[in-house]
C-alpha positions in Angstrom: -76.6 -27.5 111.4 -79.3 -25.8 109.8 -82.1 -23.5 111.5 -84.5 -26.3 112.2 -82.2 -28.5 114.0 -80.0 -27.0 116.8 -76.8 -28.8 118.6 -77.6 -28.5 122.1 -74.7 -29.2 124.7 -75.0 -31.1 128.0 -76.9 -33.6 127.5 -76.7 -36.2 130.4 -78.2 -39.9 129.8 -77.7 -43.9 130.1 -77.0 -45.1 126.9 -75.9 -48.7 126.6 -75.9 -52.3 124.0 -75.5 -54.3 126.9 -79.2 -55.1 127.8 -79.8 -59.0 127.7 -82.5 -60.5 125.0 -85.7 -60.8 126.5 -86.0 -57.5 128.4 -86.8 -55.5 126.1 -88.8 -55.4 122.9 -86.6 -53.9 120.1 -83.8 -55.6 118.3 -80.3 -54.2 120.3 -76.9 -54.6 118.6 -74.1 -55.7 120.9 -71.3 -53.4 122.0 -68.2 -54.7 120.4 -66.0 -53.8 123.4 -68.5 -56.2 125.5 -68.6 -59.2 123.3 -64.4 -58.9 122.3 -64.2 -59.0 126.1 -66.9 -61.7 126.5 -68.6 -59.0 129.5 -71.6 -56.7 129.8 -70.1 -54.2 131.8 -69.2 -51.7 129.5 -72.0 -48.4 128.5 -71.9 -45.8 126.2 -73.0 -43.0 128.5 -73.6 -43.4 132.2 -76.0 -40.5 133.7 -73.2 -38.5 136.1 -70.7 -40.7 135.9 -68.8 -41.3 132.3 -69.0 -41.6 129.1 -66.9 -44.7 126.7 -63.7 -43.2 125.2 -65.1 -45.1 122.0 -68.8 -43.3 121.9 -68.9 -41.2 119.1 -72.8 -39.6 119.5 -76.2 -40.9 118.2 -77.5 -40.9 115.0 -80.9 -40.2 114.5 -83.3 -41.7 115.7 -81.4 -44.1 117.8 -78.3 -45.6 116.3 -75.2 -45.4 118.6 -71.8 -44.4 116.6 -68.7 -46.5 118.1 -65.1 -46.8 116.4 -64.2 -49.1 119.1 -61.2 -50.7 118.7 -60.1 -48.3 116.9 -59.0 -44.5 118.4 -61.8 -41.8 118.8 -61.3 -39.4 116.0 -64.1 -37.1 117.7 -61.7 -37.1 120.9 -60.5 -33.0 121.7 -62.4 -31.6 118.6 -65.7 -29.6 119.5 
């Protein structure tokens, strides 16, 4: 990164696609594991609890990076 922009560890938040139309205001993509599975149930981050093996960060300013089906490739690298 450069010096404006730091990488900050530990962030803990609820991130999910899984919000039905109608409650909220912005246009939401679906999560792809939820609609091949025909659920809601599955999030991207859950405050204290997990995070999806497929969640691959945010981009800025609030687009969620997925490779589900495929493999992580972020998985063990830091």
């Amino acid at each position: 990164m450069n010096e404006l922009i730091k990488n900050l560890a530990g962030a803990n938040m609820d991130i999910d696609l899984a919000t039905p139309e109608g409650m909220i205001s912005w246009e939401q993509n679906k999560c792809p594991w939820n609609e091949a599975e025909d659920t809601d149930e599955h999030k991207c981050a859950v405050k204290n609890v997990s995070i999806c093996s497929y969640f691959c960060g945010i981009e800025y300013l609030d687009t969620v990076l997925c490779c589900y089906p495929q493999p992580n490739p972020l998985k063990g690298k830091t």
